[in-house]
N, C-alpha and C positions, 0 to 999 in steps of 0.2 A: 734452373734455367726456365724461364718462362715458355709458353706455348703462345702462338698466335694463329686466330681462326678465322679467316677473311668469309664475311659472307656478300655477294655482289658479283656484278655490277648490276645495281638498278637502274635502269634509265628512265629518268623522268622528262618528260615533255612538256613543260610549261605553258604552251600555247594551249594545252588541253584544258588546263585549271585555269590560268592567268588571264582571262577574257581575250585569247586566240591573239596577242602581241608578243607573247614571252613574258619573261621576269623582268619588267622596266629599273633604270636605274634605282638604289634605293630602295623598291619594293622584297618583301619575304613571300617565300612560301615555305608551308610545311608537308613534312615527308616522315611516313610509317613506314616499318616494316616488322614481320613477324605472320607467325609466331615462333615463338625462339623456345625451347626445351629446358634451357638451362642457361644462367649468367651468372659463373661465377668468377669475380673478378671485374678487371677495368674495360669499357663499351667506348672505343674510339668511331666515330664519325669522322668520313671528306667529302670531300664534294671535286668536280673536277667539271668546269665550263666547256661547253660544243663551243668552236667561236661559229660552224656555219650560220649560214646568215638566210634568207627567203633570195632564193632567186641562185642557190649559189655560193655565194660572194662570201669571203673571209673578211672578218675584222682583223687588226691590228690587237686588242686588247680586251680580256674580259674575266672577271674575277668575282669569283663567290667564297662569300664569307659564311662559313657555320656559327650563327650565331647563336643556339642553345640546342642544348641534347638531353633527352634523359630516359629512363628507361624504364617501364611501364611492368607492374606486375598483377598479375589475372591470376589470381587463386581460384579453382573450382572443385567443389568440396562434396563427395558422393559417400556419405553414411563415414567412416573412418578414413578416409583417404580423401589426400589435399593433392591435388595436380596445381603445377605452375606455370604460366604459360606467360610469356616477355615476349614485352613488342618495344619497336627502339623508334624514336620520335624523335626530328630531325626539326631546325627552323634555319634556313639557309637566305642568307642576303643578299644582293646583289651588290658589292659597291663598286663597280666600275660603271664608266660614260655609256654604254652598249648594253642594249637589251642580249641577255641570253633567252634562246629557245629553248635549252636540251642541256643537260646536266647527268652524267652520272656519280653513283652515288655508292661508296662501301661501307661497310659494320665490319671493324676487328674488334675480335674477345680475346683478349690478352689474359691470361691464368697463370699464376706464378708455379 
């Protein structure tokens, strides 16, 4: 039976990175996280859209797309000894009509 190990939620705020509009339609941004001790096995990424909106106000509709993941590994090597050290790198799309501001974000490590 598999094991599954959720790390998250990250909350990202795009207005912070994205020149202070959010993630316009269309547009990417990317997302790190780590360091991670150990990956063995499959590195699932989601993504899940805030609809709030400035001032308030909820949209109707708003959808982020993961568009590439992959997972990063940092060997550091002291006289006989190799430490590993995994960071998971996220590029998340926007394709709905509606800027998002705010997106959370999880890493499951699925291990058979």
């Amino acid at each position: 039976m598999a094991t599954i190990q959720m790390s998250g939620p990250y909350y990202y705020d795009t207005t912070l990175y994205v020149g202070g509009q959010g993630l316009l339609p269309g547009n990417v941004v990317n997302f790190w996280a780590g360091s991670f001790d150990d990956v063995n096995g499959d590195v699932v990424v989601t993504g899940t859209p805030d609809t709030t909106q400035p001032g308030g106000t909820v949209q109707a509709r708003t959808a982020l797309w993961v568009q590439d993941m992959s997972v990063e590994n940092v060997p550091t090597v002291n006289g006989d000894i190799v430490l590993h050290e995994f960071y998971v790198w996220a590029t998340y799309r926007n394709s709905s009509a509606n800027s998002i501001r705010y997106f959370t974000a999880w890493i499951a490590f699925i291990t058979p």
